[in-house]
gemmi code that builds the backbone of each chain (N, CA, C; Angstrom):
import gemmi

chains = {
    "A": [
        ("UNK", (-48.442, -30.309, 3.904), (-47.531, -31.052, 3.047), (-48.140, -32.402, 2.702)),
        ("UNK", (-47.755, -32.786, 1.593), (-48.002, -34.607, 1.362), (-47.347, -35.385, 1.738)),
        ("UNK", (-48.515, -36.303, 2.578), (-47.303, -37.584, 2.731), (-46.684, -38.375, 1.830)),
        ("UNK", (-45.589, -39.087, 2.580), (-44.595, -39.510, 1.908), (-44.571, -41.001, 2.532)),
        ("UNK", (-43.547, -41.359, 2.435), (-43.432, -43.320, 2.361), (-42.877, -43.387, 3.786)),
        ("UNK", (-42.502, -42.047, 4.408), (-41.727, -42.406, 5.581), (-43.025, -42.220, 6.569)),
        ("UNK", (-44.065, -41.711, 6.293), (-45.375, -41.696, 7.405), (-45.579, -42.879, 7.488)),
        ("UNK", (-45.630, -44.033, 6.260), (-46.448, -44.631, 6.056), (-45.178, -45.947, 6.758)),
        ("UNK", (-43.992, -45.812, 7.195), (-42.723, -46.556, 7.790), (-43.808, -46.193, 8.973)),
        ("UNK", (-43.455, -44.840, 9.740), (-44.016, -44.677, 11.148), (-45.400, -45.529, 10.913)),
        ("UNK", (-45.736, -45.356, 10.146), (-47.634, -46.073, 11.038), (-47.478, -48.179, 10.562)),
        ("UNK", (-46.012, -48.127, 9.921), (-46.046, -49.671, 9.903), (-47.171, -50.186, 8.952)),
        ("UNK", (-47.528, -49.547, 7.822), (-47.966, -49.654, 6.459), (-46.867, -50.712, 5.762)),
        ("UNK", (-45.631, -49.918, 5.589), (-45.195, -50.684, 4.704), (-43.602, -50.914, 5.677)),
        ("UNK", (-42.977, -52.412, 5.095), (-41.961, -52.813, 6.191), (-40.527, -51.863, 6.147)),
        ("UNK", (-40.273, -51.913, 6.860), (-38.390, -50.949, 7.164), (-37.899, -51.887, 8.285)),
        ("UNK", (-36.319, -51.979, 7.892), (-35.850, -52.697, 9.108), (-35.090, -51.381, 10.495)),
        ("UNK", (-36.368, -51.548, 11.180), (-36.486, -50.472, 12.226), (-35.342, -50.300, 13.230)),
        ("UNK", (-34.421, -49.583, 13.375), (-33.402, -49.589, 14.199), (-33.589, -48.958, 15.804)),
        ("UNK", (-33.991, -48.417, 15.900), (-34.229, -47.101, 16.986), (-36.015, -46.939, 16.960)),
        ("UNK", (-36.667, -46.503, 18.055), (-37.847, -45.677, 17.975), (-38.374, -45.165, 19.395)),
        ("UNK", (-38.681, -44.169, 19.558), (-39.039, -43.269, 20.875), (-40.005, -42.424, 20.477)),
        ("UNK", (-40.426, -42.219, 21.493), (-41.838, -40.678, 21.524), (-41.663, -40.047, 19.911)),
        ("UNK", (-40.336, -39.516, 19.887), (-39.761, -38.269, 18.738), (-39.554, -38.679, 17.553)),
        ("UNK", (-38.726, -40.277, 17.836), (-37.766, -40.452, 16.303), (-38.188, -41.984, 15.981)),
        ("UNK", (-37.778, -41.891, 14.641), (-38.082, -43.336, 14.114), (-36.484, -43.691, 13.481)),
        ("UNK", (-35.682, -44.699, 13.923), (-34.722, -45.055, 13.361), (-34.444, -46.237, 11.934)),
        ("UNK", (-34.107, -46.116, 10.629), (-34.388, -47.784, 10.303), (-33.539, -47.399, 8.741)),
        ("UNK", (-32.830, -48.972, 8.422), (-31.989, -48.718, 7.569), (-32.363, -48.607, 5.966)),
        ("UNK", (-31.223, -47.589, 5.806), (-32.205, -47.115, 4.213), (-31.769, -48.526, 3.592)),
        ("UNK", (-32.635, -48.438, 2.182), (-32.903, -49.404, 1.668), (-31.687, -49.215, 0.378)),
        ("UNK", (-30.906, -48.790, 0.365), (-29.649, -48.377, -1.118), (-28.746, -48.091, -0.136)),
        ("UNK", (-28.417, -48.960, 0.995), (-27.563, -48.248, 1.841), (-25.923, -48.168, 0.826)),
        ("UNK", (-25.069, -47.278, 1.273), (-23.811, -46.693, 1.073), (-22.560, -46.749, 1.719)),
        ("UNK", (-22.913, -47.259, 2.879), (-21.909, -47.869, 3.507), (-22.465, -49.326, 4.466)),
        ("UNK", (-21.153, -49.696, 5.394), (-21.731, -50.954, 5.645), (-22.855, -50.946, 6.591)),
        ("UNK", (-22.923, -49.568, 7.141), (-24.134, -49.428, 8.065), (-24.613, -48.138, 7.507)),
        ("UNK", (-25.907, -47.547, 7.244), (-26.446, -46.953, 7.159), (-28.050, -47.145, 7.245)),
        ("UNK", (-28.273, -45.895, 8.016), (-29.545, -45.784, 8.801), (-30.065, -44.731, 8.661)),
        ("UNK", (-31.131, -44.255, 8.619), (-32.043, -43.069, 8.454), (-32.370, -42.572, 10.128)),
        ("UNK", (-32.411, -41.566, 10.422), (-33.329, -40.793, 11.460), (-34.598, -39.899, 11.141)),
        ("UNK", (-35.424, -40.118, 11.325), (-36.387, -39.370, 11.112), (-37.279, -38.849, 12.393)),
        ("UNK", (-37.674, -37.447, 12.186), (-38.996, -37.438, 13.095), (-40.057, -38.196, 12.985)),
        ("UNK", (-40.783, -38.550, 13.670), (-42.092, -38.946, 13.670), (-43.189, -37.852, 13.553)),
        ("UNK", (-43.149, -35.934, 13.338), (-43.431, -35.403, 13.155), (-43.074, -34.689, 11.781)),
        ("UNK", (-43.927, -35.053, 10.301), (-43.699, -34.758, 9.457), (-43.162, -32.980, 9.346)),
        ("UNK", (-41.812, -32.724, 8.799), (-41.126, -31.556, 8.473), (-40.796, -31.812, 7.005)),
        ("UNK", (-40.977, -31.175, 6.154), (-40.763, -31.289, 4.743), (-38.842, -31.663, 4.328)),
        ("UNK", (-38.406, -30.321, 4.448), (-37.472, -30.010, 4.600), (-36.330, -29.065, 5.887)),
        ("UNK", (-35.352, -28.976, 5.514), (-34.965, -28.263, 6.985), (-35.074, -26.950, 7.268)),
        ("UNK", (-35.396, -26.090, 5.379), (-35.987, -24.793, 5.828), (-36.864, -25.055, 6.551)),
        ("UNK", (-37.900, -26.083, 6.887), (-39.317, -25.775, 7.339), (-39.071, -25.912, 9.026)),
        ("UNK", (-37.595, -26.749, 9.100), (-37.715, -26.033, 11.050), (-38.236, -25.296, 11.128)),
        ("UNK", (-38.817, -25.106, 12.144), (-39.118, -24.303, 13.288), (-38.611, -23.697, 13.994)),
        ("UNK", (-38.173, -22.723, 14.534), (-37.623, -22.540, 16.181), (-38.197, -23.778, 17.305)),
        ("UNK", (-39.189, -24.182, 17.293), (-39.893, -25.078, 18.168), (-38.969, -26.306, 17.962)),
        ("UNK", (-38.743, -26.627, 16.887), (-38.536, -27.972, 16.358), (-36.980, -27.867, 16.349)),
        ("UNK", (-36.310, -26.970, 17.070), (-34.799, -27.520, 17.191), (-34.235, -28.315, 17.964)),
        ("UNK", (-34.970, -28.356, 18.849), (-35.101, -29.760, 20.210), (-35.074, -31.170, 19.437)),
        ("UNK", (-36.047, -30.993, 18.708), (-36.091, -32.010, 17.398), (-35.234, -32.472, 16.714)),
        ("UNK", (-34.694, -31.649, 16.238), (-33.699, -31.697, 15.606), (-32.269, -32.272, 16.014)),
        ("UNK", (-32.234, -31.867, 17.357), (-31.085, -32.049, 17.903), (-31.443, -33.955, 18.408)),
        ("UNK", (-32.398, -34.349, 18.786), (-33.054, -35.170, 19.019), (-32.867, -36.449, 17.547)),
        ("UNK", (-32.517, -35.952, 16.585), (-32.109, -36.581, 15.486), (-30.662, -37.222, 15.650)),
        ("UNK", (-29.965, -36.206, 15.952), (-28.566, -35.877, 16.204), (-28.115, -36.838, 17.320)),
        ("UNK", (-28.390, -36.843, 18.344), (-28.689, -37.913, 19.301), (-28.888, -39.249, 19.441)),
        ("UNK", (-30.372, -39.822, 18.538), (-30.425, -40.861, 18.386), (-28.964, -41.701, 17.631)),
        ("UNK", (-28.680, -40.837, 16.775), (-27.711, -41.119, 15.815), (-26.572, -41.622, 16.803)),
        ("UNK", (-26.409, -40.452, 17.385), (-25.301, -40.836, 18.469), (-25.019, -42.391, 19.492)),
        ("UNK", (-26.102, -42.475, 20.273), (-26.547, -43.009, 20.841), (-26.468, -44.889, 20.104)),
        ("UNK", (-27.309, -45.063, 18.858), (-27.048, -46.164, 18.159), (-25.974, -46.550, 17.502)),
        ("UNK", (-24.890, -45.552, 17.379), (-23.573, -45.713, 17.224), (-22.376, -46.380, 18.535)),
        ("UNK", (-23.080, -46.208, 19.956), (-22.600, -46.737, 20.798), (-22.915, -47.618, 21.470)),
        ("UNK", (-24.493, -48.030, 20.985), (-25.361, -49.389, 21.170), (-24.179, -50.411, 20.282)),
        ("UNK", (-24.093, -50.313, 19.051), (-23.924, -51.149, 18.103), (-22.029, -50.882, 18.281)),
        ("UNK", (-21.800, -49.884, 18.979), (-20.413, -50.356, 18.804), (-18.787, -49.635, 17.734)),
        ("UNK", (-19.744, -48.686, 17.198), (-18.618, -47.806, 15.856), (-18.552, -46.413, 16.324)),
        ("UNK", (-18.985, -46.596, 17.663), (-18.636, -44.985, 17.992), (-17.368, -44.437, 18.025)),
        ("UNK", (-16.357, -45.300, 18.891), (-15.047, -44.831, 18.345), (-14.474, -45.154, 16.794)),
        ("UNK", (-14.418, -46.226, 16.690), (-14.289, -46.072, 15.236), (-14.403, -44.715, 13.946)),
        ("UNK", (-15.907, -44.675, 14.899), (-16.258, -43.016, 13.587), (-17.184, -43.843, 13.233)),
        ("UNK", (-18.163, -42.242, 12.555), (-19.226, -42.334, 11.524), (-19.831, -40.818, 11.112)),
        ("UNK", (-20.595, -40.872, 10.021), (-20.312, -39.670, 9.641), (-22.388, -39.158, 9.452)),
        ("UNK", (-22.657, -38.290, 9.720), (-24.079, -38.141, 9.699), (-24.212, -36.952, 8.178)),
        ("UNK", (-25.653, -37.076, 8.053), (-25.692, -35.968, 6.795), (-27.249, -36.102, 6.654)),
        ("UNK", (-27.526, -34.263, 6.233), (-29.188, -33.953, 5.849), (-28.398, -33.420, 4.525)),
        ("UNK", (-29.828, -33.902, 3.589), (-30.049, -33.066, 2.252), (-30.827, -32.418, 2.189)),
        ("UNK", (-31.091, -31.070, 1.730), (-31.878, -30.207, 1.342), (-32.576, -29.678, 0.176)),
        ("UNK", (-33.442, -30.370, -0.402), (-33.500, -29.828, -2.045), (-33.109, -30.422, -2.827)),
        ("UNK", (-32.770, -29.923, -3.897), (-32.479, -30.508, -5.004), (-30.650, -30.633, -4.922)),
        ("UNK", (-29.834, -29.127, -5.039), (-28.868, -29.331, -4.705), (-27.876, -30.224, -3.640)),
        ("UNK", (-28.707, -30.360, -2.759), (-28.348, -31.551, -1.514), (-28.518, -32.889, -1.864)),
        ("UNK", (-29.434, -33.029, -3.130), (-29.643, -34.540, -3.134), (-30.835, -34.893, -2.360)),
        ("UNK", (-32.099, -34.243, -2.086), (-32.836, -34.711, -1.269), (-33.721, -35.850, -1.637)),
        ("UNK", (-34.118, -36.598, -1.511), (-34.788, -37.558, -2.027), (-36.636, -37.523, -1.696)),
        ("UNK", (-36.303, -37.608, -0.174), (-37.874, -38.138, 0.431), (-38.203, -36.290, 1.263)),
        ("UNK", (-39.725, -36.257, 1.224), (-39.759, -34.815, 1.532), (-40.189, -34.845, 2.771)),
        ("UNK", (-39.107, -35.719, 3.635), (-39.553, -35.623, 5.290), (-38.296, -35.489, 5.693)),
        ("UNK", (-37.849, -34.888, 6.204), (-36.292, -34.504, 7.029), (-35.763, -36.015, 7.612)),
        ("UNK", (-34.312, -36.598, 7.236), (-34.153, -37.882, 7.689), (-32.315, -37.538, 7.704)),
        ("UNK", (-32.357, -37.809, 9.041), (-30.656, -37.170, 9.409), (-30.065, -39.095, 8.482)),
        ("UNK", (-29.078, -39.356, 7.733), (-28.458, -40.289, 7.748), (-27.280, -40.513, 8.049)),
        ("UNK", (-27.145, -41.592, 9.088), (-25.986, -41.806, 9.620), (-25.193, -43.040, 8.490)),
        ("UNK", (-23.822, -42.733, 8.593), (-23.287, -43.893, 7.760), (-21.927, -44.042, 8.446)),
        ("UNK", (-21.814, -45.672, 8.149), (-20.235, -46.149, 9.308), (-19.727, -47.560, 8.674)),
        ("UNK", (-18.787, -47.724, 8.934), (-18.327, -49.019, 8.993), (-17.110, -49.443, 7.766)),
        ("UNK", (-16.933, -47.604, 7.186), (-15.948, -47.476, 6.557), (-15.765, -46.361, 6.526)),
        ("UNK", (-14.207, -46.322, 6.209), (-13.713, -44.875, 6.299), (-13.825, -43.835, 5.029)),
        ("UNK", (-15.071, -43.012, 5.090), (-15.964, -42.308, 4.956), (-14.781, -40.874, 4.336)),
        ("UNK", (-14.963, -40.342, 3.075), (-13.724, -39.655, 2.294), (-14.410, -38.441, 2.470)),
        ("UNK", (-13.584, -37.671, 1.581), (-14.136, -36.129, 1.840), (-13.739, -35.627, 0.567)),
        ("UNK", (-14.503, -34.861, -0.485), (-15.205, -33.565, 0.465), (-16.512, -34.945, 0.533)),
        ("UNK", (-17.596, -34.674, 1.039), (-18.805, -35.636, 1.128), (-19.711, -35.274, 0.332)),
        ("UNK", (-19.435, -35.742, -0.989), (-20.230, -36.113, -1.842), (-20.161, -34.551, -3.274)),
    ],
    "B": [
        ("UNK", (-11.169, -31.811, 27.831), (-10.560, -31.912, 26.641), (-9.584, -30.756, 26.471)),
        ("UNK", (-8.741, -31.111, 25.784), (-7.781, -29.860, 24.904), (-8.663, -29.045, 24.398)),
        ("UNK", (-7.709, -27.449, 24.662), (-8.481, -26.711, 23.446), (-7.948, -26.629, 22.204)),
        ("UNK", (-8.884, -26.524, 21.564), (-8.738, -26.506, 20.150), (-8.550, -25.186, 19.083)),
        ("UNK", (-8.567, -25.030, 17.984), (-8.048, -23.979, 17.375), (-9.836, -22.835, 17.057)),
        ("UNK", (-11.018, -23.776, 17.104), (-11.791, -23.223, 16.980), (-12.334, -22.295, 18.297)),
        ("UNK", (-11.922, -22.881, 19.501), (-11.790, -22.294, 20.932), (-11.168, -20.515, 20.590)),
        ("UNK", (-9.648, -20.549, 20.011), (-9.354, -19.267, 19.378), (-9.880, -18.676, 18.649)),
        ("UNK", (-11.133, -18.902, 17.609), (-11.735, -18.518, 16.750), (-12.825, -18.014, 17.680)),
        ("UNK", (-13.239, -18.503, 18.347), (-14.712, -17.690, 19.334), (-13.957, -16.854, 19.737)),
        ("UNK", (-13.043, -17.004, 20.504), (-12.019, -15.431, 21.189), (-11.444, -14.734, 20.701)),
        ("UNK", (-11.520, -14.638, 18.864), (-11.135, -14.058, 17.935), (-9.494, -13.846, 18.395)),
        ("UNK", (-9.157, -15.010, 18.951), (-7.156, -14.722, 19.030), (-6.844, -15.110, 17.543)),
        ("UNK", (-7.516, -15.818, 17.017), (-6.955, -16.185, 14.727), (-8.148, -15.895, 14.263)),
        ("UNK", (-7.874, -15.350, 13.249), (-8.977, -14.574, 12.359), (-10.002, -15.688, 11.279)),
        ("UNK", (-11.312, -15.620, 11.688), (-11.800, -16.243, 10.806), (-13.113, -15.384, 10.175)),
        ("UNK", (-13.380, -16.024, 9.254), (-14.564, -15.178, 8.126), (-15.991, -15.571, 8.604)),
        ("UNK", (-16.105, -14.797, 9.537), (-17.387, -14.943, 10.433), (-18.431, -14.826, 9.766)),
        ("UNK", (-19.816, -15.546, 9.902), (-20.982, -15.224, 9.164), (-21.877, -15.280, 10.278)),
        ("UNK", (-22.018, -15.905, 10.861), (-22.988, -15.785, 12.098), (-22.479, -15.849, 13.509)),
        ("UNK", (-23.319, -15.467, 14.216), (-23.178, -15.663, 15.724), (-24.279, -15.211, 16.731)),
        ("UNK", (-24.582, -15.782, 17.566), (-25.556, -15.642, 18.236), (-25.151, -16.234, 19.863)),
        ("UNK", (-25.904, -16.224, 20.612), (-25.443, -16.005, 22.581), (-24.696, -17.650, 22.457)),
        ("UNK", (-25.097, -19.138, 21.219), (-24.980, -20.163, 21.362), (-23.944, -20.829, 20.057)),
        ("UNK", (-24.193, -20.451, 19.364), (-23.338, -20.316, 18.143), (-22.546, -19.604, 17.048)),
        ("UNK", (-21.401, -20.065, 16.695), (-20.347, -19.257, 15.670), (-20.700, -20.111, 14.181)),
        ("UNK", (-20.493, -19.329, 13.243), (-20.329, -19.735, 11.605), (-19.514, -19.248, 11.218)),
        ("UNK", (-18.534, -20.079, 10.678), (-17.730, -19.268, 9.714), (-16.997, -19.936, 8.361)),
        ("UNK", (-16.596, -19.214, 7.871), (-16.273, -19.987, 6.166), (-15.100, -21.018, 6.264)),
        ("UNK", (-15.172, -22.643, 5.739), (-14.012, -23.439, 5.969), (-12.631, -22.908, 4.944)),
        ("UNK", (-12.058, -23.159, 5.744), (-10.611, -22.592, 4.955), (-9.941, -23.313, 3.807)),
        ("UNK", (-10.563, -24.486, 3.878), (-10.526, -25.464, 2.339), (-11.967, -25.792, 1.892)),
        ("UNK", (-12.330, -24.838, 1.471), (-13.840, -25.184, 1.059), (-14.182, -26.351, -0.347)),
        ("UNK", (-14.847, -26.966, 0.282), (-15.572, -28.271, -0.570), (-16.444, -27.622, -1.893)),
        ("UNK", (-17.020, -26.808, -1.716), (-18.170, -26.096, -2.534), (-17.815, -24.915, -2.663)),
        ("UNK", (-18.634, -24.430, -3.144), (-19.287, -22.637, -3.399), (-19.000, -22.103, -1.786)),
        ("UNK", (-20.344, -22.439, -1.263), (-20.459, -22.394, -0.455), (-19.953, -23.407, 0.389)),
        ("UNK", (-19.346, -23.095, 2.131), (-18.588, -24.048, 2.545), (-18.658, -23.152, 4.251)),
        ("UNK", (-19.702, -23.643, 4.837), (-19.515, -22.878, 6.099), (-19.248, -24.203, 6.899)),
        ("UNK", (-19.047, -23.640, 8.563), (-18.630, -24.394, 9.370), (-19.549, -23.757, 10.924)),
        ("UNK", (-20.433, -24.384, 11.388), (-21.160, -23.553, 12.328), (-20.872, -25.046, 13.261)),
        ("UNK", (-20.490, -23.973, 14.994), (-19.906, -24.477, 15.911), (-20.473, -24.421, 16.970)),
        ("UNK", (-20.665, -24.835, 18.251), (-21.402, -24.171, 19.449), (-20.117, -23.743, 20.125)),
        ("UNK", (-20.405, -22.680, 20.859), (-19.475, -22.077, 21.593), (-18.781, -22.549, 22.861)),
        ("UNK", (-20.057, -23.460, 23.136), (-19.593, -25.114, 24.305), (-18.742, -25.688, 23.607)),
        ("UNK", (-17.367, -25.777, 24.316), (-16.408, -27.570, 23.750), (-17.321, -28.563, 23.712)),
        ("UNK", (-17.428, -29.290, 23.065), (-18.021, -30.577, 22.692), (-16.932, -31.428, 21.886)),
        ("UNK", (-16.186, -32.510, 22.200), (-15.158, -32.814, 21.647), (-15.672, -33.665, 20.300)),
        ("UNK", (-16.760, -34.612, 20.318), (-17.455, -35.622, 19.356), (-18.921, -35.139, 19.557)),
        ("UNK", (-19.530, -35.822, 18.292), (-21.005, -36.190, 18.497), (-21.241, -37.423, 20.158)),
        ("UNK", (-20.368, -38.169, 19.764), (-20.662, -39.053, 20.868), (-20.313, -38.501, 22.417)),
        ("UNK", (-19.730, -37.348, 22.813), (-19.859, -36.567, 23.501), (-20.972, -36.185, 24.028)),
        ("UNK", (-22.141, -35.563, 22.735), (-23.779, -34.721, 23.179), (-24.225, -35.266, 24.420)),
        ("UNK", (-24.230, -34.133, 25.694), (-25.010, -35.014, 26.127), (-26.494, -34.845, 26.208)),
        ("UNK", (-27.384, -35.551, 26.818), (-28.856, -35.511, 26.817), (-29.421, -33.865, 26.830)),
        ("UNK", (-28.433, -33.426, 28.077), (-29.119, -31.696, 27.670), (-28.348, -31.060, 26.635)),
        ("UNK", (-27.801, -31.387, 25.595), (-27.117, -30.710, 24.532), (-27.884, -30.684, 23.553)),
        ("UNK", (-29.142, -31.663, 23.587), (-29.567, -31.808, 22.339), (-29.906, -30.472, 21.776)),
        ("UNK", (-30.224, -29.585, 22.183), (-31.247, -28.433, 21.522), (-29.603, -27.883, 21.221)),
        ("UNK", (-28.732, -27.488, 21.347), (-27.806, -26.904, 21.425), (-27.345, -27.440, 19.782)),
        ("UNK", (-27.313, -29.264, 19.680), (-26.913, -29.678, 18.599), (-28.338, -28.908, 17.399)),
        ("UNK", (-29.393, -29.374, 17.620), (-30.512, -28.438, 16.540), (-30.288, -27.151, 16.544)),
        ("UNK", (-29.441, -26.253, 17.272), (-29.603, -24.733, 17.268), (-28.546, -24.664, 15.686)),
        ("UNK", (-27.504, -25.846, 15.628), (-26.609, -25.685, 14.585), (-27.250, -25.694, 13.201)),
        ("UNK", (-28.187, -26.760, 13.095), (-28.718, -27.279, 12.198), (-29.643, -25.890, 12.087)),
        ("UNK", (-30.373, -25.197, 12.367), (-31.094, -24.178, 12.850), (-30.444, -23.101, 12.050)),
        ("UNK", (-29.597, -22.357, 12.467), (-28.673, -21.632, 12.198), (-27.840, -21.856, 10.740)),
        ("UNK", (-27.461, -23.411, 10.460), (-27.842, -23.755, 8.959), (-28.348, -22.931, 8.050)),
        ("UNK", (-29.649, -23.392, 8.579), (-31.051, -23.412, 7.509), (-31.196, -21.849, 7.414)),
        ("UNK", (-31.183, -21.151, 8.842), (-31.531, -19.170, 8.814), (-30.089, -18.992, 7.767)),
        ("UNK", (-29.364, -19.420, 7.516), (-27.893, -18.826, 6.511), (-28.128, -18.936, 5.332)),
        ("UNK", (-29.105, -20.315, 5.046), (-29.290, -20.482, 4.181), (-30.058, -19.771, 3.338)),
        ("UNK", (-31.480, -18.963, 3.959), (-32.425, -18.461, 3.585), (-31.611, -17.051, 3.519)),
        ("UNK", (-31.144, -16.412, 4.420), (-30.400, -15.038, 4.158), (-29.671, -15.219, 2.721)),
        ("UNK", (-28.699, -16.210, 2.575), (-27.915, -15.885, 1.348), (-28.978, -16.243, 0.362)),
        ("UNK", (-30.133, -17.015, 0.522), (-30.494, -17.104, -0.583), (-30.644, -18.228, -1.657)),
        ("UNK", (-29.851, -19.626, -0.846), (-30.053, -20.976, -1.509), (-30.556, -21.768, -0.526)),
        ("UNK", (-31.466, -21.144, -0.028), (-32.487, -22.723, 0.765), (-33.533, -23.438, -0.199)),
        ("UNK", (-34.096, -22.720, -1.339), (-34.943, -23.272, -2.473), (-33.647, -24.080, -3.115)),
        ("UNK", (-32.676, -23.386, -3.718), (-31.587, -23.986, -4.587), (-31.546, -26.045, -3.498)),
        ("UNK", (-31.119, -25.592, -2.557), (-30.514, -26.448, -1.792), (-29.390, -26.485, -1.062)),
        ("UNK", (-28.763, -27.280, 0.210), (-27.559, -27.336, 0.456), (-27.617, -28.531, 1.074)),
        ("UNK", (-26.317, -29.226, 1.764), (-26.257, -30.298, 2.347), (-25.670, -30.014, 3.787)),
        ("UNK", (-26.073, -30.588, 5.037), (-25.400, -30.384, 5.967), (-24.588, -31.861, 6.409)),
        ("UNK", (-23.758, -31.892, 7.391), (-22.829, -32.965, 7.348), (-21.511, -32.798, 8.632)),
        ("UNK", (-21.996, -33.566, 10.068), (-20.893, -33.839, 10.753), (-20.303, -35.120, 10.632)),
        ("UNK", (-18.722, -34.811, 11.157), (-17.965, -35.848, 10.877), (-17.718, -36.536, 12.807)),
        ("UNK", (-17.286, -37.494, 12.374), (-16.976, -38.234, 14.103), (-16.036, -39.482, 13.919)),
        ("UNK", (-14.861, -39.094, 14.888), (-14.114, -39.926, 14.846), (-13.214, -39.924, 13.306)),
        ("UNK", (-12.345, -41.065, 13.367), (-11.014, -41.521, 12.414), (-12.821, -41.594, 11.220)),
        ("UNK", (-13.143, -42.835, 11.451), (-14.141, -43.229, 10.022), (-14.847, -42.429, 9.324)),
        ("UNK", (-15.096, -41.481, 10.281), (-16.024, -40.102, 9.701), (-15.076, -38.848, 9.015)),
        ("UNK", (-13.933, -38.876, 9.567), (-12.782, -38.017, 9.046), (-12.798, -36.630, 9.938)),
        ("UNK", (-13.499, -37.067, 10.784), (-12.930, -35.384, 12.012), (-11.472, -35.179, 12.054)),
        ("UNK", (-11.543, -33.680, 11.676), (-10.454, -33.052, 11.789), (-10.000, -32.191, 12.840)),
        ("UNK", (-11.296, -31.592, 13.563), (-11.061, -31.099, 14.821), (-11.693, -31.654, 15.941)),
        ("UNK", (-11.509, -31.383, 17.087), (-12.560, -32.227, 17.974), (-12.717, -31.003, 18.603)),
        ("UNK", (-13.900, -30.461, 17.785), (-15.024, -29.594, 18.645), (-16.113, -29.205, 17.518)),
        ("UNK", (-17.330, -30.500, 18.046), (-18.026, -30.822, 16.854), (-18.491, -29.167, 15.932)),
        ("UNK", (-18.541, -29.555, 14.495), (-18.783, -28.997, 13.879), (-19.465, -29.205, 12.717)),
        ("UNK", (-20.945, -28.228, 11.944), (-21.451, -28.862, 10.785), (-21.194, -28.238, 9.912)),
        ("UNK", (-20.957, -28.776, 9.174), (-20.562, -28.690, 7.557), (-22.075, -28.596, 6.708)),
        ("UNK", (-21.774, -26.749, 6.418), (-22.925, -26.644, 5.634), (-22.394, -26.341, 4.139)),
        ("UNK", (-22.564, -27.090, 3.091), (-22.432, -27.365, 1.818), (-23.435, -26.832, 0.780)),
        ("UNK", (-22.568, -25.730, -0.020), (-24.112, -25.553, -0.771), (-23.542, -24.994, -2.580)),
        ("UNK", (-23.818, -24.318, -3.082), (-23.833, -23.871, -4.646), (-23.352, -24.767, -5.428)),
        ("UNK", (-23.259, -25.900, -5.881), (-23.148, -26.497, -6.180), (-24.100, -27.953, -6.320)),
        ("UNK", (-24.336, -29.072, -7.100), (-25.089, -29.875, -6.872), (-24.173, -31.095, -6.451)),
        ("UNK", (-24.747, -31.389, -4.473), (-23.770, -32.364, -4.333), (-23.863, -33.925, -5.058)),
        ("UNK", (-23.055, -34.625, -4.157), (-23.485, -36.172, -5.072), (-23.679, -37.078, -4.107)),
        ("UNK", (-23.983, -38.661, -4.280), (-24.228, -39.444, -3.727), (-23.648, -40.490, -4.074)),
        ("UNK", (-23.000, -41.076, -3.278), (-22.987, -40.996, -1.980), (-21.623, -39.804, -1.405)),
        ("UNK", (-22.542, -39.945, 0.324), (-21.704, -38.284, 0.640), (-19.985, -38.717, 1.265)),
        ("UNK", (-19.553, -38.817, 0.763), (-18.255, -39.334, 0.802), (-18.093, -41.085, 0.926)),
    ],
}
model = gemmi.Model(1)
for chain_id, residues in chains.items():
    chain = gemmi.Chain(chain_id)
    for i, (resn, *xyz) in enumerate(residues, 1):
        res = gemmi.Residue()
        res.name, res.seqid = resn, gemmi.SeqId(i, " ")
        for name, pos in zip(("N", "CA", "C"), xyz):
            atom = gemmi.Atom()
            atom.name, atom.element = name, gemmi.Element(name[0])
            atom.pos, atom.b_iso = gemmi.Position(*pos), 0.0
            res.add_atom(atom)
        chain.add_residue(res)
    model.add_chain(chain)
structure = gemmi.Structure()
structure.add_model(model)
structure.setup_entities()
């Protein structure tokens, strides 16, 4: 696959305001955020899209899911709520072609989503 | 935690429109569907929130996302696209508490996701 702008976040090329980062994931807030908090999750192991999981890479995945979790109760909106979301493609709205779970909070978040 | 109505849906005591299942997870069609497509894939563990997961859940949370993506490719819109999407808590708009993802698809969603 080609890289994309989010390799070039992980190797600290170009700046992101970095929220989270471990062995797996890179945390940091998108830049058009949508609500009053919104943040990207990403692997640090380029995956295109989410067809391209793996079986291997569901650990990963879930590992997305997590961080998300986790910085929601660092910062404090865990009870409150917040709402996570992957795009896939074109129909999903995908933007960047590296899998990036986004978490969004700090308002009450409508439905259907999007 | 309480059980919940999706608890009856694994024990098939209320009837739902099953699409997948496997030793770790249920799918099945939401009963007010957002989209075209409008599944709901669950783990068969209570898990009341995301903020619940715990550290060994993670793979359990990627098996959903996982299971997603294999639905997606069976029916046939993983090129098209879809969106996936849990909710948590009042801000996120959970409606049940026994996490669940919202897989979104035939349709082109929008942005922002609620």
């Amino acid at each position: 696959m080609s890289e994309t702008l989010f390799d070039k976040i992980i190797r600290r090329e170009i700046p992101a305001d970095i929220v989270h980062e471990d062995e797996h994931v890179l945390g940091f807030r998108d830049i058009n955020p949508q609500a009053p908090v919104h943040v990207l999750f990403i692997p640090k192991k380029p995956i295109a899209t989410l067809n391209d999981l793996e079986h291997a890479d569901m650990l990963l995945a879930g590992r997305l899911m997590k961080a998300a979790a986790d910085f929601a109760k660092r910062e404090g909106f865990d009870e409150a709520g917040y709402r996570v979301v992957m795009n896939t493609n074109r129909d999903g709205g995908q933007s960047v072609y590296h899998i990036h779970l986004h978490l969004l909070a700090g308002r009450q978040m409508t439905w259907p989503p999007g």
